[in-house]
N, C-alpha and C positions, 0 to 999 in steps of 0.2 A: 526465605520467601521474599520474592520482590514484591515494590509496592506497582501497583496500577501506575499506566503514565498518566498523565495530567491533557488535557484537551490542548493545551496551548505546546506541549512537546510533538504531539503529533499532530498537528497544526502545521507544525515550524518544521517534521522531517515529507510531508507530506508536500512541500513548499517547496523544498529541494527537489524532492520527486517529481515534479508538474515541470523541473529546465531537464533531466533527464528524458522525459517522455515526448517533452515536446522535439528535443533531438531527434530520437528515434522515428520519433514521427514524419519530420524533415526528413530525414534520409530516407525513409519505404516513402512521404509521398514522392520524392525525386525519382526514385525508381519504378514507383505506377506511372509516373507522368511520362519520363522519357524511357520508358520500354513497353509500355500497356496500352497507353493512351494517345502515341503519337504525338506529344508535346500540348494535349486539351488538357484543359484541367481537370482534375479529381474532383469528380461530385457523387451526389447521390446514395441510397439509403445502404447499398450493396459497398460504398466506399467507407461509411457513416459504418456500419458493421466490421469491416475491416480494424481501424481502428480501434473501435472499444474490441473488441480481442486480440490484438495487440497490447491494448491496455492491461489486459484479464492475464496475459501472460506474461506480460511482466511482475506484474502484484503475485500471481500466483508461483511462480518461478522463483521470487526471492522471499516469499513466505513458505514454502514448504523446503526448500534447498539449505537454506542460508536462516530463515524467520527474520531475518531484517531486508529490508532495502537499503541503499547506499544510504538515504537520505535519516535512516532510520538510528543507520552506523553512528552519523553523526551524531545523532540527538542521543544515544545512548538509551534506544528502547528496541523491546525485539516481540514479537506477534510469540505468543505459545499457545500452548493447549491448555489446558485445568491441572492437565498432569506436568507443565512446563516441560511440555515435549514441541519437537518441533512438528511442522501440523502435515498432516495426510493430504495429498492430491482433493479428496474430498473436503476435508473442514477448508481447505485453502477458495475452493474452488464458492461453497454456501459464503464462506466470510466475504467473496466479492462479489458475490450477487449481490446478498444484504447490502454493505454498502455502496453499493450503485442506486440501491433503493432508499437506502437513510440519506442520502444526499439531494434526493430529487424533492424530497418537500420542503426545501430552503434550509436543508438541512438540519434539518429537527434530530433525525435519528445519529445524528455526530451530539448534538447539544443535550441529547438524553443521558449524558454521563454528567451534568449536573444535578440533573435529579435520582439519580440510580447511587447507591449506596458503596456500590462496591464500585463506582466511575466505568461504568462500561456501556459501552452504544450498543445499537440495534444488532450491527453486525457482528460485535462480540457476544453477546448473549444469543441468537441463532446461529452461530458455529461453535458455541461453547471451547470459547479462542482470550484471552485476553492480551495486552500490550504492555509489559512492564517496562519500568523504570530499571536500570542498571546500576543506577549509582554513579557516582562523579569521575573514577577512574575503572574501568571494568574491561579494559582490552589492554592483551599483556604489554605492547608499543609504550603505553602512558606511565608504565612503573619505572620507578628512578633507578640507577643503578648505585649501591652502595658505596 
């Protein structure tokens, strides 16, 4: 059994994640802008929407696929379920809601895994999802060769 990761690992792959998305992000606004928009700029709650589901698909796409993001790979933590299964279109889908919402109150519902016993925030405990730890070498690349 893994341990739970620590606030400051998913912190630091969630960090990586935010230059991945912002690329992605770059490149669909280039594409609203100069095929949609006639070269105006991308504004507005309809564009403001776009994005955050882009976002939701990307989180949910490499949590249910994969249970890690690239940024995730790195830090050597992976999203599972209770049963450390990787998660359902559904648990994938409640875990980013919840954390869209643990984030909005200055992010309390991320800092709630100092007070929570078992280290788990708002959006782990309502998708009944945790984040462990891997341990220091956990993907076959990092094993020595004899």
């Amino acid at each position: 059994m893994y341990p739970n990761a620590s606030l400051i690992r998913r912190f630091a792959a969630m960090l990586y994640d935010a230059f991945l998305i912002l690329a992605l992000w770059m490149i669909s606004t280039t594409l609203i802008v100069s095929l949609l928009t006639e070269g105006a700029q991308a504004k507005g709650p309809l564009y403001q929407a776009f994005l955050y589901l882009e976002l939701a698909a990307f989180y949910i796409y490499f949590w249910r696929f994969k249970g890690q993001t690239l940024g995730m790979q790195v830090w050597k933590i992976r999203t599972v379920t209770d049963k450390n299964e990787l998660l359902t279109f559904d648990e994938s889908l409640i875990r980013f809601l919840f954390a869209t919402i643990a984030v909005v109150p200055l992010g309390i519902g991320f800092i709630w895994i100092f007070f929570n016993r078992e280290r788990l925030a708002w959006h782990d405990i309502a998708s009944r999802t945790r984040v462990i730890y891997l341990g220091e070498k956990p993907y076959r690349s990092e094993e020595t060769a004899p």
